[in-house]
VEXDOKE-318056 format. One record per residue (C-alpha): residue number from 0; x negated, y negated, z; residue in one letter. Coordinates in steps of 0.1 Angstrom, whole numbers. Each point is the difference from the previous one (the first is absolute). Layout:
N
pos: NUM&xx: X&yy: Y&zz: Z&code: A
...
! end
This chain:
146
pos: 0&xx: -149&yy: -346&zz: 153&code: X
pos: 1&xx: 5&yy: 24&zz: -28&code: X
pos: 2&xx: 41&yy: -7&zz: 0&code: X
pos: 3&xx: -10&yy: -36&zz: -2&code: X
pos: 4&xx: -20&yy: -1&zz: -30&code: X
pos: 5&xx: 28&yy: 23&zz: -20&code: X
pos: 6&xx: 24&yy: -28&zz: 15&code: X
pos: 7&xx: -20&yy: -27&zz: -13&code: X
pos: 8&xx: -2&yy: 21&zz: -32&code: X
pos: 9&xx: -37&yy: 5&zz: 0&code: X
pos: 10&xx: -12&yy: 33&zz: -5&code: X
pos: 11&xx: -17&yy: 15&zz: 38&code: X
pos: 12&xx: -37&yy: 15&zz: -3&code: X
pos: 13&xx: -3&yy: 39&zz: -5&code: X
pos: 14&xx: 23&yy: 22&zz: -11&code: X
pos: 15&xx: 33&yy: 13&zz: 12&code: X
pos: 16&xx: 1&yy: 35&zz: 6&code: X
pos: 17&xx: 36&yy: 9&zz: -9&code: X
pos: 18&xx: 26&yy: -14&zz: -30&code: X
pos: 19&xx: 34&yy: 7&zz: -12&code: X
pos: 20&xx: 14&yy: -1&zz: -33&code: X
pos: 21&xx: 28&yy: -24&zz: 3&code: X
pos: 22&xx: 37&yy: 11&zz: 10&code: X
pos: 23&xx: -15&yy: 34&zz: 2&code: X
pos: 24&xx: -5&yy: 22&zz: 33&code: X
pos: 25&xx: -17&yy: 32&zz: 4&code: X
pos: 26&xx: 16&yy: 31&zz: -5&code: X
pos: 27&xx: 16&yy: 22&zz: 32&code: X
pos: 28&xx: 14&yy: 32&zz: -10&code: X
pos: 29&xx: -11&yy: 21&zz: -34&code: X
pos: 30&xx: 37&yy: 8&zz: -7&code: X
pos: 31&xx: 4&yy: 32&zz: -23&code: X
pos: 32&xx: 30&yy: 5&zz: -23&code: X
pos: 33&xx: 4&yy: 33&zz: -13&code: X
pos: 34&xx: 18&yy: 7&zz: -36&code: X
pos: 35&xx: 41&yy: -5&zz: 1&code: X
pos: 36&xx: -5&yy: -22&zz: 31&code: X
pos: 37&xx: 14&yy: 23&zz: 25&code: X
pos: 38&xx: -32&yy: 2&zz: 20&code: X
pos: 39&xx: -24&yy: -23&zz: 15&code: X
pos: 40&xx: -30&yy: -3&zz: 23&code: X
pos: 41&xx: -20&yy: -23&zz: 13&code: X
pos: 42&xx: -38&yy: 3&zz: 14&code: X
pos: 43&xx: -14&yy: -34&zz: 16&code: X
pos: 44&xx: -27&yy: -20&zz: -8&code: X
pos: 45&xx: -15&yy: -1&zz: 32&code: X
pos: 46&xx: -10&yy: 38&zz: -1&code: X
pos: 47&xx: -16&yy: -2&zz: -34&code: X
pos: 48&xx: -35&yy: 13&zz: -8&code: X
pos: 49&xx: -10&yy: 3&zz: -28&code: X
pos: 50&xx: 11&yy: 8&zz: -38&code: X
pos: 51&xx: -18&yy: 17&zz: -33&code: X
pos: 52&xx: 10&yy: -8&zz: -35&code: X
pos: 53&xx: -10&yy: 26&zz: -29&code: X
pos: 54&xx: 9&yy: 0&zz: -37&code: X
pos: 55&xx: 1&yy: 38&zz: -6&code: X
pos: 56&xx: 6&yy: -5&zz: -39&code: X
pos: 57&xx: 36&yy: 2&zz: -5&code: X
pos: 58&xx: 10&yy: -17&zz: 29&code: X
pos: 59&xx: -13&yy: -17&zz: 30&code: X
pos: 60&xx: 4&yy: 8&zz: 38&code: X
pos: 61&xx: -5&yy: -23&zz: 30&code: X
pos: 62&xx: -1&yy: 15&zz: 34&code: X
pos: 63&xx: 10&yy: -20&zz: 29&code: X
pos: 64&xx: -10&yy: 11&zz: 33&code: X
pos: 65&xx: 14&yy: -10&zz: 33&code: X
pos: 66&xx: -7&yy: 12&zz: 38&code: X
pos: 67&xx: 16&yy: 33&zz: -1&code: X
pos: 68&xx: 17&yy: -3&zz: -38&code: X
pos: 69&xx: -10&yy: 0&zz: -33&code: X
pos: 70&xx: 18&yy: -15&zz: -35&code: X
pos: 71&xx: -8&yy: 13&zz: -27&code: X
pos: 72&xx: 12&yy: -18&zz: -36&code: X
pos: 73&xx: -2&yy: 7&zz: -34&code: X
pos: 74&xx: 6&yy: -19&zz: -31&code: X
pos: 75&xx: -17&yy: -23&zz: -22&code: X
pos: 76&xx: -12&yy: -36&zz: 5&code: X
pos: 77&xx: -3&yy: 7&zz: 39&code: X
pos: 78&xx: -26&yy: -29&zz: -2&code: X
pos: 79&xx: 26&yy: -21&zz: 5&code: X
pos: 80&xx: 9&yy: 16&zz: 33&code: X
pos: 81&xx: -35&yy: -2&zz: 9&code: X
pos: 82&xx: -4&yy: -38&zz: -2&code: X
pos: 83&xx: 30&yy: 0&zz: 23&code: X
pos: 84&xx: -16&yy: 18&zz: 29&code: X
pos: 85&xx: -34&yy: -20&zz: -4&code: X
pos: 86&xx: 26&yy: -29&zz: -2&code: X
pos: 87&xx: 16&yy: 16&zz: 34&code: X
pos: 88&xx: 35&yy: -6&zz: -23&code: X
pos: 89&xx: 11&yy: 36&zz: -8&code: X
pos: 90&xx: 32&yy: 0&zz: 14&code: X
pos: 91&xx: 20&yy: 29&zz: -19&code: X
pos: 92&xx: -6&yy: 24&zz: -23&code: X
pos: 93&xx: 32&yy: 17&zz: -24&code: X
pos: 94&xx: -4&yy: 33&zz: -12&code: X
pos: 95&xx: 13&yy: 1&zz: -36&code: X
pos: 96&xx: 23&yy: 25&zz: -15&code: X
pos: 97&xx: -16&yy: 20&zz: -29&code: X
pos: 98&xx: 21&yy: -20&zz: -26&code: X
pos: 99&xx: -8&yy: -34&zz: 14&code: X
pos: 100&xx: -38&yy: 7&zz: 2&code: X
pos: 101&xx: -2&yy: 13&zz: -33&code: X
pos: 102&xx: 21&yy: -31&zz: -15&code: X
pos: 103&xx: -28&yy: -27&zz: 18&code: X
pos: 104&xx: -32&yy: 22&zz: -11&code: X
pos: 105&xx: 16&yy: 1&zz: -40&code: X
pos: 106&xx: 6&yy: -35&zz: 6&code: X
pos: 107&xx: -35&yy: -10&zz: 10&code: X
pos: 108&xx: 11&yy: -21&zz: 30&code: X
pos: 109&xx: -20&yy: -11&zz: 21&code: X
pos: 110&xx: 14&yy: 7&zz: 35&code: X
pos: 111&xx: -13&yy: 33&zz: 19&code: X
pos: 112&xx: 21&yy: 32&zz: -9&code: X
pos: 113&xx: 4&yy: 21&zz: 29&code: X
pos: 114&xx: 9&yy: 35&zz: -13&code: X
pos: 115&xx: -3&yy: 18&zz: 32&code: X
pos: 116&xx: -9&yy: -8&zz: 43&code: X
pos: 117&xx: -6&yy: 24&zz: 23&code: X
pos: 118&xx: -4&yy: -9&zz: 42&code: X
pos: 119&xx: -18&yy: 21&zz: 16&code: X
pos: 120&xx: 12&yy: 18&zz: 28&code: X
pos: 121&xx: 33&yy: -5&zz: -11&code: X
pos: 122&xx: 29&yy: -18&zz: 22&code: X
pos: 123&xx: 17&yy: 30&zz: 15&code: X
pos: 124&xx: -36&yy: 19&zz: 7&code: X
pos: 125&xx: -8&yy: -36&zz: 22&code: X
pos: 126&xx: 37&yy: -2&zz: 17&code: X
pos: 127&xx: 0&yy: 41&zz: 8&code: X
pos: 128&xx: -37&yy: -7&zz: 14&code: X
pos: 129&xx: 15&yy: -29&zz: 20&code: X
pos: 130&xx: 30&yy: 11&zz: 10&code: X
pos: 131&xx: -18&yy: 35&zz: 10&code: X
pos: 132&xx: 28&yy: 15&zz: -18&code: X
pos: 133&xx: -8&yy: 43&zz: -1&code: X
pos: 134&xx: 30&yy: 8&zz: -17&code: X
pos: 135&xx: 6&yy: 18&zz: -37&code: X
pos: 136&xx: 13&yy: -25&zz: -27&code: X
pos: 137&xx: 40&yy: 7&zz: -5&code: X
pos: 138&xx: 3&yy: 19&zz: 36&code: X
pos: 139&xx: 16&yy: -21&zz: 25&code: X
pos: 140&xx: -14&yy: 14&zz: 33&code: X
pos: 141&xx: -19&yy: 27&zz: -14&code: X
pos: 142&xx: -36&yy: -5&zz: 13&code: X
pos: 143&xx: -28&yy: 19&zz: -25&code: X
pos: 144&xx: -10&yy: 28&zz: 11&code: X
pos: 145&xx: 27&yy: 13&zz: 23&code: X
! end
């Protein structure tokens, strides 16, 4: 009945419970680009939690929290970002050099500038924990405390 009368092209009683923003899908993955591109990491959507925005005067921070990890992002005009979680569209988030960050804020633009991201417990504390790897960094076969 309720396909019908969108068919027909009247609108059905009540309300629908979902929507979608045309040619748009929600986002999977939070992908994280460090500075000179080198490094990357992604934390999916499906574990998220929770985040906290604060201006702190001189810059802003947003804190992302996921089961078991944490993001933590500083800039300025992290609102932006914000609207993109509510949105369930943050995809990706690129960690400026200095230079670059400095060039958007003197230019006033309006896009977010992400001066530094932390994750929190880093990659290789979650692959060692994983792994079950006991051994000291940079000694092939030597295991700590032996």
């Amino acid at each position: 009945m309720f396909a019908r009368k969108i068919i027909e092209g009247r609108e059905p009683e009540g309300k629908a419970f979902t929507s979608e923003r045309q040619l748009t899908a929600q986002a999977f993955n939070l992908h994280v680009d460090f500075r000179g591109g080198r490094h990357a990491e992604g934390v999916g959507w499906s574990h998220y939690f929770t985040y906290r925005w604060l201006d702190k005067g001189d810059h802003e921070s947003l804190d992302i929290i996921f089961s078991g990890r944490a993001i933590e992002i500083e800039g300025h005009n992290l609102g932006i970002l914000v609207r993109e979680i509510r949105d369930g569209q943050l995809n990706g988030v690129l960690e400026m050099v200095s230079a670059e960050a400095e060039l958007k804020r003197v230019e006033a633009d309006d896009g977010p500038i992400i001066q530094s991201v932390k994750i929190s417990p880093d990659f290789d504390e979650l692959l060692k924990e994983i792994k079950g790897d006991d051994r000291e960094p940079g000694f092939a076969g030597k295991v700590r405390g032996r």
